[in-house]
N, C-alpha and C positions, 0 to 999 in steps of 0.2 A: 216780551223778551227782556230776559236780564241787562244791563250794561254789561256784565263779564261775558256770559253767552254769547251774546253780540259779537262782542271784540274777539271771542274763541273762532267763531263761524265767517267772520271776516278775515284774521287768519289764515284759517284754512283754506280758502276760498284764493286766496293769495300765493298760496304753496302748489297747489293744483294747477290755479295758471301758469306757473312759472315752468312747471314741469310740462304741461304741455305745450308752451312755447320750445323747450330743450328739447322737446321730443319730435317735434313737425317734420316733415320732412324737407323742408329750407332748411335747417339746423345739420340735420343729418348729412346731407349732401356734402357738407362744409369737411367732415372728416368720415372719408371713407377706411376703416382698420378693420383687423379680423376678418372673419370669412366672409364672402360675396352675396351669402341668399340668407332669408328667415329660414329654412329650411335644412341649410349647414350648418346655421350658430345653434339648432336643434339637435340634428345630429354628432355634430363635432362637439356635443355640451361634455359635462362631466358629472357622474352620479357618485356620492358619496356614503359612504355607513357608516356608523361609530357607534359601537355598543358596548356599554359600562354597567355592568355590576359593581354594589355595594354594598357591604353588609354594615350598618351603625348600632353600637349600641349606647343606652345611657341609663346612668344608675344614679339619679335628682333624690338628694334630700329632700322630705317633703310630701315626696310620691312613692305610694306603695311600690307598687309598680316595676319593673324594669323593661326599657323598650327596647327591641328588636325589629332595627326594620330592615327587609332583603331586598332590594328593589332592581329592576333593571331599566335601564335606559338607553330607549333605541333611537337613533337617529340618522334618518336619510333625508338628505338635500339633491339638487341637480343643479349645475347653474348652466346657461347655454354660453356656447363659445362668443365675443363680440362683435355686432355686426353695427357697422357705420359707428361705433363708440359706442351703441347699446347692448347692454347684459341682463338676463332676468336670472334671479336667485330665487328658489323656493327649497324650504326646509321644515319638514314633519317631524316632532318629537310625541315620544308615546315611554311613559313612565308605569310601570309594571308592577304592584308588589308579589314575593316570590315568596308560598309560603303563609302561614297564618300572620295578617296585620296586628304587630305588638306594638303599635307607636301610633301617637296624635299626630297627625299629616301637618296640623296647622291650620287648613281651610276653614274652619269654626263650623263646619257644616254637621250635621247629626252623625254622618260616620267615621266622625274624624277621631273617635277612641280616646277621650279626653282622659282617662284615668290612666294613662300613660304615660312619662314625659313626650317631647314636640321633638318631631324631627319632620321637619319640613320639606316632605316628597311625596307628594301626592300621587296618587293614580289620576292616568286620563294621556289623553294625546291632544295635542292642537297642533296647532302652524307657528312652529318658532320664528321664522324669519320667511317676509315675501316680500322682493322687491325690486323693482326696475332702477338699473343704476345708469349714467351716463356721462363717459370719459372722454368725452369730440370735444370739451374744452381744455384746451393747452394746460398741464400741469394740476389737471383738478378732476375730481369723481365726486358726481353727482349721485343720492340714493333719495327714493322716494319708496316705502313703503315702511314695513315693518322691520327690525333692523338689528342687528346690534351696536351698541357703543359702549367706547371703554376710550375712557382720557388718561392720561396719566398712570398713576400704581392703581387705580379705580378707588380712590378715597373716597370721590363725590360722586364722578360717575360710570358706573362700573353692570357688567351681566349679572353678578353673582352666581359665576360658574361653576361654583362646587356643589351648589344644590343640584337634582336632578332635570328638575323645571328651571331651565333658565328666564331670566329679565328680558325681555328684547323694547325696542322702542317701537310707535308710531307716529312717524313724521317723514321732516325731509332734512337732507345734512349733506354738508359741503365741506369738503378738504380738496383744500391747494398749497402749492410746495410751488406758484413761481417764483416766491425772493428765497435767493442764496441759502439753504443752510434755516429756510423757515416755513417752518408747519401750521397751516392755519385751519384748524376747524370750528364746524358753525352746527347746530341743529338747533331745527326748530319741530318740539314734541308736545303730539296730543293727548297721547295715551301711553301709559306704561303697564306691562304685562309681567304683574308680578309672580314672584315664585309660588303664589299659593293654589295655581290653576284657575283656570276658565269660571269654574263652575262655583268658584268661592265669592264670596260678597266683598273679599279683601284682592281679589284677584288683579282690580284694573285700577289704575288712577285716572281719573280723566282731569287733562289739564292743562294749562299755556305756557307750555316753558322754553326757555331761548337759554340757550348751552353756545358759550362760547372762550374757546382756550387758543392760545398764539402761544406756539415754543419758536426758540432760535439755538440751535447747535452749531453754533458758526466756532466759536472756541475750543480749545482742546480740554480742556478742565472744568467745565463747567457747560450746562443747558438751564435756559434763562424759559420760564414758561409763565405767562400772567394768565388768569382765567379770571369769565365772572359769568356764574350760574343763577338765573333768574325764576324762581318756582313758584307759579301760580295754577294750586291746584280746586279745581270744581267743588268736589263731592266735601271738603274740608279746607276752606276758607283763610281757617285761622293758622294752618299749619305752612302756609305760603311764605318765603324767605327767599333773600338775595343773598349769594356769597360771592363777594371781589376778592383775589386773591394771590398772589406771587410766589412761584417754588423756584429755589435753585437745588441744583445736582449735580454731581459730577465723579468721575472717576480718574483723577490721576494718576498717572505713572509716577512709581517711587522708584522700581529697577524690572529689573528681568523676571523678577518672578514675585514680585508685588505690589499694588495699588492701593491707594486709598479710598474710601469711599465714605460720598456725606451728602446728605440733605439737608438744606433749611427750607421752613416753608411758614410764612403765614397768611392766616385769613380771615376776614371780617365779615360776619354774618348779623342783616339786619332785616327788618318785617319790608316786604314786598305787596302787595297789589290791598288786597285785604286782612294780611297776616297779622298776627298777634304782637306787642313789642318785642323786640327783642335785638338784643345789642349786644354779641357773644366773641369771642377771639378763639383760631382755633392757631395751634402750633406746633410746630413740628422739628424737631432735631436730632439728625443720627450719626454717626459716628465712626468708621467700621476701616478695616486692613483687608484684602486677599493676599497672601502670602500661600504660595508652593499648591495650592487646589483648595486650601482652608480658607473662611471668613469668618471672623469675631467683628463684630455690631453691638452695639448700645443705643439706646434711643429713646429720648421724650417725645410725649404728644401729649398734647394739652385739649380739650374740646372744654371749650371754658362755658358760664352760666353765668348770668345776671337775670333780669327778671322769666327769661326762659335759656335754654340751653340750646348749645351747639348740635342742631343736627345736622345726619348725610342719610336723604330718605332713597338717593339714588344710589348708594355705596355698595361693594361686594363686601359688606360686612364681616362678611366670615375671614379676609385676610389679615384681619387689624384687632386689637383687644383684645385677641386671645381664642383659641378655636371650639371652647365653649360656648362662645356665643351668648354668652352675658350680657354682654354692652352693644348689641345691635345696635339701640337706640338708648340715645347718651341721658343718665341719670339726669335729676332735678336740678341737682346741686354741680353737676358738671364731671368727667372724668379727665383724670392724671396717670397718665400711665407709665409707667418708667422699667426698659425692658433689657434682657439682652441675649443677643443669639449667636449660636456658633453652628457652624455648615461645612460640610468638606463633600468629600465621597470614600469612600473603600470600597475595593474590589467592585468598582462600579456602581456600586451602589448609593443613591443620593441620601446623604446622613442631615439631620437637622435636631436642633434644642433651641428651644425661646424659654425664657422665666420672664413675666410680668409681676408687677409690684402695683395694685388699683386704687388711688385715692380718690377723694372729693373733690371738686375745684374750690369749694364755700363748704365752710361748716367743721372741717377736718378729720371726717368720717374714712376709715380706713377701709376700702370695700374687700380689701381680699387680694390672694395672690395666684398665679397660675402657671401650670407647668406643660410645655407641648412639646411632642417627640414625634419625629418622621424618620420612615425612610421608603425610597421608593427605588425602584428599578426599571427596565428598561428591556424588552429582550424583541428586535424588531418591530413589529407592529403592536405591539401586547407590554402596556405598561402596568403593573404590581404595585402596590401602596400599602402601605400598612399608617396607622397616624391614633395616635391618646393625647390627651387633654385631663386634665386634674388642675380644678376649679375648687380652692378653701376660700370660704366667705367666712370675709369678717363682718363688716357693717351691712353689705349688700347682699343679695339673694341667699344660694343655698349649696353647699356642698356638690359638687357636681362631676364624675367622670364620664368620659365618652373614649369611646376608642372605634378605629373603623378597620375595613382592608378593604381594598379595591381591587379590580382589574376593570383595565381599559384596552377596544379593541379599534383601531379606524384603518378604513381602506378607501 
């Protein structure tokens, strides 16, 4: 047995006991809430649906090609009602394509249609999310299984909910809110269930990671949040990293009918358990007014490089660089991104524009600029989306548009 397998199986082995210490029935007795019987927190549960249509397309320089992919995604959860402070969550997702498959899913598997561009949606269903949570501790919810987590804007760590296949985690995670005006959460994950499905070789990460972020909202104008994410993954060793990190945010009030709005944030990413060197800076600064329903934003990020580069292998990628999708995973040389976006509404309608401007951090390679356009709507349960993307490469990749529409339907 490896020393790291070890220390994985020890572990786990640790998070298991814990949980079935919370879970005994001495524990339980301690807070009796919610309904009175296993039997009622069954019946009184609550079953969920959510079914999203998508149609993507993309036209990559490069690739003959042009992809089209229709897909649908159905998802039904139940959770039961809480009894003694325990809750069971189970949730099915099943990703459909509609139509002849014009698009590389991503999976690397033989029928993932590589002479296509990538749009990463697979066919197949799994078990998005399964797991016993438990709230009999004062100010705190306990989850043990499968799970979702999202910190923060999901810089680092995040579902990546815009794909079909969501991210969910395997572990256990703790958030408590007993001091004033302070949010603390903990996980600790074994496994990450990436978007590429079940059945893909790129699908799971197996790994030792300790996720931990403390925010304070005690002030009017600012939230004070320190994190430090600790990535020790199995199957790839060298890709293993620590990031320590501090964000501030805040929205002041300027008058009646506009705020300010800003982020600072930075963070230092260095090699962790077995990882590679590396000694990277990431940063972040935005800028922005709400005035009358409208918002104007500007904003650098930085994911800097030195002998390797800034990554976020847990990020919902897709909200940040741009919605081509260029920059998942941050260049050799490091990305600079310098942007700015304007948002309002009409006639109900949610309006949006970003222009990115892509440089190098090292080297001073001009990677390209990008242009992204939304709008989406709203009409009771049934939400509309329409969203393009136009990616011009300079130094980096390759000419790239995409455009989608959506409906979404939950009950």
């Amino acid at each position: 047995m490896s020393k790291q397998k070890g220390f994985k199986e020890i572990n786990t082995a640790s998070v298991l006991a814990a949980s079935l210490v919370v879970f005994s029935p001495a524990v339980l007795a301690q807070e009796a809430t919610g309904v009175q019987s296993i039997k009622e927190a069954v019946t009184e549960g609550k079953i969920g649906l959510d079914l999203r249509y998508r149609y993507e397309f993309v036209d990559q320089d490069g690739i003959d090609k042009n992809a089209g992919a229709s897909t649908l995604r159905s998802r039904l959860n139940f959770a039961t009602a809480p009894y003694q402070g325990v809750g069971v969550f189970v949730e099915f997702d099943n990703v459909t394509s509609i139509g002849s498959e014009r698009y590389n899913d991503g999976s690397g598997l033989p029928s993932a249609n590589t002479q296509y561009p990538v749009v990463v949606d697979p066919e197949g269903t799994e078990v998005n999310q399964a797991y016993v949570s438990y709230a009999g501790v004062p100010d705190s919810v306990l989850k043990f299984g499968r799970q979702r987590i999202i910190y923060d804007n999901a810089r680092f760590i995040g579902n990546v909910g815009w794909r079909q296949n969501e991210q969910t985690y395997d572990g256990f995670s703790l958030t408590n809110t007993s001091l004033i005006d302070t949010t603390l959460n903990y996980a600790y994950v074994y496994n990450v269930n990436r978007i590429f499905g079940e059945d893909s070789p790129k699908g799971d990460i197996e790994t030792d990671t300790h996720l931990a972020n403390l925010s304070y909202a005690g002030f009017d104008w600012i939230k004070v949040t320190g994190y430090g994410y600790f990535l020790d993954f199995d199957d790839t060793p060298a890709g293993s990293n620590k990031t320590l990190g501090l964000r501030l945010a805040g929205e002041p009030v300027l008058s009646a009918s506009s705020t300010l709005v800003y982020t600072l944030e930075y963070a230092k990413q260095t090699d962790y358990a077995d990882g590679k060197n590396i000694d990277a800076d990431y940063q972040l600064a935005e800028l922005g007014i709400n005035f009358s329903g409208v918002q104007l934003l500007g904003g650098y990020e930085l994911l800097g490089s030195g002998e390797s580069a800034f990554q976020t292998p847990y990020a919902t990628g897709h909200a940040f660089n741009g919605w081509a999708d260029k920059f998942l995973a941050t260049p050799a040389d490091g990305l600079e991104d310098l942007y700015l976006q304007v948002g309002g509404a009409l006639a109900g309608i949610k309006l949006q524009a970003v222009y990115h401007e892509f440089s190098a951090d090292q080297g001073g390679a001009d990677y390209g600029s990008e242009l992204d356009l939304l709008a989406a709507k709203k009409f009771g349960d049934v939400t509309l989306l329409a969203k393009y993307a136009q990616y011009n490469a300079d130094d980096f990749a390759t000419d790239t548009d995409k455009f989608w529409l959506m409906a979404q339907v939950a009950f």
